[in-house]
N, C-alpha and C positions, 0 to 999 in steps of 0.2 A: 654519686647521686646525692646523698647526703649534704654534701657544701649549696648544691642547687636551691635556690630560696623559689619556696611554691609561694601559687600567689595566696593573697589570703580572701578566702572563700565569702567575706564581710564585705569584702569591695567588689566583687564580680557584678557584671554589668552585661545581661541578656542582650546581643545584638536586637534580638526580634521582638523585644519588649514592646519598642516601637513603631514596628510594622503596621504600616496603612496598607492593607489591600487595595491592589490595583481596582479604581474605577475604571468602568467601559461606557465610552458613549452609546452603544445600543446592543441589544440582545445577542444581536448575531456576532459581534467584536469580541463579547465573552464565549460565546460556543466554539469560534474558532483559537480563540487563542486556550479555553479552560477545558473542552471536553476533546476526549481521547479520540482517535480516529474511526473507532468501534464505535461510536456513537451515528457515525454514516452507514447506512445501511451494507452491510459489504458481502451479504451473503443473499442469494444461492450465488453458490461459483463453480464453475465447470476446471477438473483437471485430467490431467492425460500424463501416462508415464514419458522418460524419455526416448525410450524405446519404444515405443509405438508409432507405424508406420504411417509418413506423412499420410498417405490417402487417408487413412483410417484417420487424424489428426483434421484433414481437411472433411474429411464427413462431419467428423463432430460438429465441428465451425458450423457447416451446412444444415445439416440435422437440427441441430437446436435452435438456429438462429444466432448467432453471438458472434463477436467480432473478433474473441480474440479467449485462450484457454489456458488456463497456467500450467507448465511443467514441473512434474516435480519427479524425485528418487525415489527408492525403493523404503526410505524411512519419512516418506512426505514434505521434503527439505524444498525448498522453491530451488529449482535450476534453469527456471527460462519463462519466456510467455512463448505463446505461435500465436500469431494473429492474421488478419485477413493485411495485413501488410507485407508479413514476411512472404505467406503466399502469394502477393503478387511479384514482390520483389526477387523472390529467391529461387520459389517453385515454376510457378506459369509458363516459361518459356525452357522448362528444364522439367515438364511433369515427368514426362515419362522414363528419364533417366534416373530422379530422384523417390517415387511416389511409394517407392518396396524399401527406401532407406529409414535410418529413425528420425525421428522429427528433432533429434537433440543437433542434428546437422543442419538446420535448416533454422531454428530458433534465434529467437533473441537470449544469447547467454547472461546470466549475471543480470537480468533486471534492477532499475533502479527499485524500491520496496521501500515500505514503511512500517515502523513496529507498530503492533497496537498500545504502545500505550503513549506511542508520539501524539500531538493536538492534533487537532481534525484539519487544522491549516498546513500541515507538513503536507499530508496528499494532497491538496491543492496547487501549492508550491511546487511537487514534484511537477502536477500536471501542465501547470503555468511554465515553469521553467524548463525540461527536459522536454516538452512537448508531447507527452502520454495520455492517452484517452483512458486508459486502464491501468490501475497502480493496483499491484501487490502488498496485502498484509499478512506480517509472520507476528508468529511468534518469538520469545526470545529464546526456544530452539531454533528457531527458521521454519518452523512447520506455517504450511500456509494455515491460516487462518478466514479469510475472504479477499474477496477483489473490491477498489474503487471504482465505480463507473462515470462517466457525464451526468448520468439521469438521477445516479445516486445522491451527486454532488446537487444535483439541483433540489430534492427531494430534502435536502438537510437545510439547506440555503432557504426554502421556503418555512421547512417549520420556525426557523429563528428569525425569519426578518420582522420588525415592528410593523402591523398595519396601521399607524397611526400616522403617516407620511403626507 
């Protein structure tokens, strides 16, 4: 290591000396690209173990109103959503064969998710692109954190658009 010629500390030369921050054409272009996705409202959020039996999974849905409930473990780790999709899709024509099973059988496994501390444009993206009404936020345990909605998305969308149009 010795023979290694260091550089000499007089001539070093900050990459970021230079740095221009990114300008945004309008309010909303910075929120989605600069603030975390915790910036979108993401909570109350309804969850349910994976063990708990669809009927009891599909009361909740019913009971509260909501369209969809995230799954998680016995250390809070996101393992699925149930929504009023799977129930149509999975359950409905198969209630009473499936309705005393756990809902982890019936679930959407592996949800696509977004970390909280990704831009408030990744859940959008997700929603845009995978076609999801409701995204999942962990932490960087995995522990849920809250849910993305449509309503939420809009409610965020509205505080940052310029009314000066």
């Amino acid at each position: 290591m010795s023979d290694q010629k260091r550089p000499d500390p007089e001539k070093f030369q900050d990459p970021l000396e230079n740095y221009e921050p990114r300008e945004y054409s309008d309010e909303l272009e910075r929120a989605l690209a600069e603030e975390p996705v915790t910036s979108i409202h993401t909570q109350p959020f309804i969850s349910i173990s994976e063990d708990t039996p669809v009927h009891a999974a599909l009361e909740t849905l019913a009971g509260r109103d909501i369209a969809s409930t995230l799954v998680v473990d016995q250390q809070e780790r996101l393992v699925g959503i149930f929504s009023d999709r799977d129930a149509l899709d999975k359950v409905a024509l198969e209630y009473d064969a499936v309705k005393d099973k756990p809902v982890s059988e019936v679930m959407t496994a592996n949800p696509i998710h977004v970390h909280e501390d990704e831009s408030s444009a990744a859940a959008l993206c997700v929603m845009a692109a995978a076609g999801y009404r409701h995204v999942p936020v962990v932490a960087a345990d995995e522990k849920v954190i809250g849910m993305v909605s449509p309503q939420r998305v809009v409610e965020f969308l509205l505080e940052h658009l310029d009314g000066d149009d």
